[in-house]
N, C-alpha and C positions, 0 to 999 in steps of 0.2 A: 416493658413487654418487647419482645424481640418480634420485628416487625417479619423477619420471614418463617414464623410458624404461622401469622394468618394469611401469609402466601400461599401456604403450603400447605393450609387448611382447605382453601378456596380449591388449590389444586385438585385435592381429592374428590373434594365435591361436585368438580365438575367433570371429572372421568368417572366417578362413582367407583372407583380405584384405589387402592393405595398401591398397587403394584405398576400400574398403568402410568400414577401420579409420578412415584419414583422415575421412571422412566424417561417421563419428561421432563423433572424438574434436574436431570442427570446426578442423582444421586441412589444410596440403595435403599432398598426396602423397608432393612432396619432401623436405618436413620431416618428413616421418615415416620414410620409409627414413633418414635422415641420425640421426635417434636410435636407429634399431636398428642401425645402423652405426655408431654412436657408443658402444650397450651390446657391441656384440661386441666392436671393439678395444680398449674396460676392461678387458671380461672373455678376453680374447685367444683366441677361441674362434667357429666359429661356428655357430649357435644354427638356422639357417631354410636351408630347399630351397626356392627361389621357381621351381615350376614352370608350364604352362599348367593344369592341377589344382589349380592355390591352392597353397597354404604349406605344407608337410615340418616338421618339427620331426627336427632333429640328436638325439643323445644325449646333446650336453652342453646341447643345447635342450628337451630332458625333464626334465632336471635343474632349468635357472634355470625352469624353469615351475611345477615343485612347489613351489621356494623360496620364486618372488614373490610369493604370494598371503599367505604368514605376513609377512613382510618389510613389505610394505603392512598389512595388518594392524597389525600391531606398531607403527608410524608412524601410523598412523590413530589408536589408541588414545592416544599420544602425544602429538596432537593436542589429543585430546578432554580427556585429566588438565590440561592447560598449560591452556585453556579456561575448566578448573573451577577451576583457581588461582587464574585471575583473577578468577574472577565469584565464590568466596568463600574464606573460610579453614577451610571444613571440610576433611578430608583424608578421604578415603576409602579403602577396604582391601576388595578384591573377593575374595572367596572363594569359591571351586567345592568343595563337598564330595559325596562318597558318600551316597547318603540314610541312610545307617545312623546319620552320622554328625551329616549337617546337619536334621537332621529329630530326632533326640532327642537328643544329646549336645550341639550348640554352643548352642543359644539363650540356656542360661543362662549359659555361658561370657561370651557377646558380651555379653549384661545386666549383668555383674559388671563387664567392663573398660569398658565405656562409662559407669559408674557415676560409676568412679576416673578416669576421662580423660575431659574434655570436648569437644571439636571433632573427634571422630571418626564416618564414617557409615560401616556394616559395610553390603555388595551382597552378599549369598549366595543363591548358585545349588544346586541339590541334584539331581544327576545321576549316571550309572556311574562306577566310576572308569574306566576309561578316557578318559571323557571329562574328566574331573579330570585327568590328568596330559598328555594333549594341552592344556589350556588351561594349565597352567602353564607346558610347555614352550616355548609361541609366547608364554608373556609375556603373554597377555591377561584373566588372574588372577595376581594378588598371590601366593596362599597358597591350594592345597590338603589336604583332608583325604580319605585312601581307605582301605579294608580292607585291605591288605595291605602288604610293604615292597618297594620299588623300588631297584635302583640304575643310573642311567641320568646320562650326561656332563652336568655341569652344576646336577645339581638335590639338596638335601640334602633324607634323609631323616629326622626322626625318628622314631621310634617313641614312642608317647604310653605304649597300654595294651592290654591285651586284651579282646576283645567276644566271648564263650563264646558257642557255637552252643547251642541247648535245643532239645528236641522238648515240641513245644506243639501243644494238643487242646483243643477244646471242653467247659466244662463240662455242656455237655447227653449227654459221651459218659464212659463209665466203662471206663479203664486202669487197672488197679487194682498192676498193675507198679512198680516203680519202682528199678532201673533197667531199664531197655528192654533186650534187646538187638537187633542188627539183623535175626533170623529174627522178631523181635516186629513191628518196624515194616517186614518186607517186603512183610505182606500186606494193608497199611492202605492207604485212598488216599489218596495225596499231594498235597499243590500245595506246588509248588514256586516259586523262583524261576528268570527265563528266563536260559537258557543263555548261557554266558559271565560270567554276576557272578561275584563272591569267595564267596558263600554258596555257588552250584552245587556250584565250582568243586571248593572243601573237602569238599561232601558226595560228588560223585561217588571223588575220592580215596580216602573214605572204603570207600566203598563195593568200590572194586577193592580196595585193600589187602585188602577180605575176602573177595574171589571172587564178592563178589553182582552180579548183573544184571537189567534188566528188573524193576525195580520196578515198581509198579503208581500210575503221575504217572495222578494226577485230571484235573490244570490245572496248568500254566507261565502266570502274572501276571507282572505287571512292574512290579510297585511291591509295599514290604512292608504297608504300608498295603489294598490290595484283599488283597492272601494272607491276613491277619488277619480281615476282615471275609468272607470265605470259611470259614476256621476260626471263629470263630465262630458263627454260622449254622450252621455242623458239616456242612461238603460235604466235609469232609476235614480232615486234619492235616497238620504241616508242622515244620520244623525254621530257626529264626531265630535270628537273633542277637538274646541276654536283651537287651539296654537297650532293643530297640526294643519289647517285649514285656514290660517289668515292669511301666508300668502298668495293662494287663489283667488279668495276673498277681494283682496286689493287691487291682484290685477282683474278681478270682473270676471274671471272666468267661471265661477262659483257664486250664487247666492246665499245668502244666510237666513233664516226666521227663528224666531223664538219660540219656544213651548209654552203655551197658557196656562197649564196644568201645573206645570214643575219646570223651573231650571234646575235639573239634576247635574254636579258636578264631580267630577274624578278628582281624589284628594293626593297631589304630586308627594312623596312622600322619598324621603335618603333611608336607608335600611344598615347595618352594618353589625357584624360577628363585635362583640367587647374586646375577643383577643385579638382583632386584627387591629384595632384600632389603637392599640399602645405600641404600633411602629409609629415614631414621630412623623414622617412625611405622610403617612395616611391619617395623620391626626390634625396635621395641620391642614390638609386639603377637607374635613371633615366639616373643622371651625371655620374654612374659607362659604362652604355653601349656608352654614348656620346664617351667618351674619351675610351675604351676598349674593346666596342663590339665586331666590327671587328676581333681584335687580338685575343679574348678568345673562339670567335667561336669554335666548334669541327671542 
């Protein structure tokens, strides 16, 4: 498939033009229907309602329209590695991780293998997972890491380790419990993390499984980083997952307690596309976390 007819698709689409499209895409008119005319009868389908109202989009024309922008994508980046190839012999390895993960767990990881292997440069992003497993799926990351396990066509998952959830308080505040149960921490206020993460997600389960409701949330953050430096401070308590929280922890600035109910845990998990994985340096950084992850964590 010739990647600039779903350029030139997209083009149309978004002027609602083909005369408009031409125009910007600095070509003529005719040569521009003759390539959307030339993606429908590939794709044997057709894709546009050319009315006095502009452009229609088909059903099977909604469809190549979500495609083409990963597709483009995917070839753009493609571009860009063959680029880097040329201009040096580093090899580079992009990973999108969960902040749980990429923010205390991998740095020393990535420290350790760049140690033992030389001409490697590690690009790590630290975002939701969601957004971790959308970028691995289109292929525009190497190698994710998320809280939880996935099974979706094409992408293997393993599982590393577990990341136990704590409830964690300020030491300027006196719990003198330990363990909590959940009539304890109903009537403390909370900051949480924002809706839809893996931590929520665990703790609201938690939560129904026991028939509680309407807890009393301080504040929804959105990084674990501000939740901590709120607990701290002591505007509230909170429930985290321990690694990202031990060294608080150690230095005393932070207490910890256990949940009586459940120690619910975030399952640390590597994610990764099949076809990325048969470039040899991402495959051998792959087998390095199989067998060492755990262990080289920070």
């Amino acid at each position: 498939m010739n990647i600039n007819y779903l350029n030139s698709f997209l083009e149309v689409v978004k002027d609602n033009s083909i005369s408009k499209a031409a125009k910007n895409l600095h070509m003529t008119q005719s040569a521009l229907s003759q390539q959307i005319q030339a993606l429908e009868k590939l794709l044997n389908c057709e894709l546009m309602i050319r009315s006095n109202k502009g452009i229609g989009l088909t059903e099977e024309g909604e469809i190549v329209q979500s495609y083409s922008e990963t597709l483009i994508n995917i070839y753009e980046n493609m571009l860009k590695e063959l680029e880097q190839c040329k201009k040096s012999n580093m090899q580079n390895i992009k990973i999108s991780s969960c902040s749980a993960v990429g923010q205390y767990l991998l740095p020393c990881t990535l420290h350790l293998y760049k140690k033992d292997r030389g001409g490697i440069k590690f690009l790590l992003k630290s975002e939701d997972s969601k957004e971790v497993i959308d970028h691995v799926l289109d292929c525009s990351y190497d190698i994710g890491f998320i809280d939880s396990e996935v099974n979706l066509p094409g992408i293997e998952c393993f599982r590393i380790c577990n990341n136990d959830l704590i409830f964690v308080y300020s030491n300027k505040r006196d719990i003198p419990k330990d363990p909590l149960t959940l009539e304890d921490i109903y009537s403390l206020p909370l900051i949480l993390s924002s809706e839809g993460t893996t931590t929520r997600e665990l703790i609201k389960g938690l939560l129904s499984n026991n028939n509680i409701n309407n807890l009393n949330i301080e504040m929804e953050l959105d990084s674990i980083e501000a939740i901590k430096a709120s607990v701290i401070a002591d505007h509230g308590v909170s429930i985290l997952p321990y690694t990202s929280v031990k060294k608080e922890i150690y230095s005393k600035v932070l207490k910890k307690a256990t949940i009586a109910e459940l120690n619910p845990s975030c399952k640390i998990c590597m994610i990764y596309n099949k076809n990325m994985a048969s470039k040899e340096h991402v495959r051998d950084f792959i087998d390095y976390i199989k067998r060492y992850g755990r262990e080289t964590f920070c």
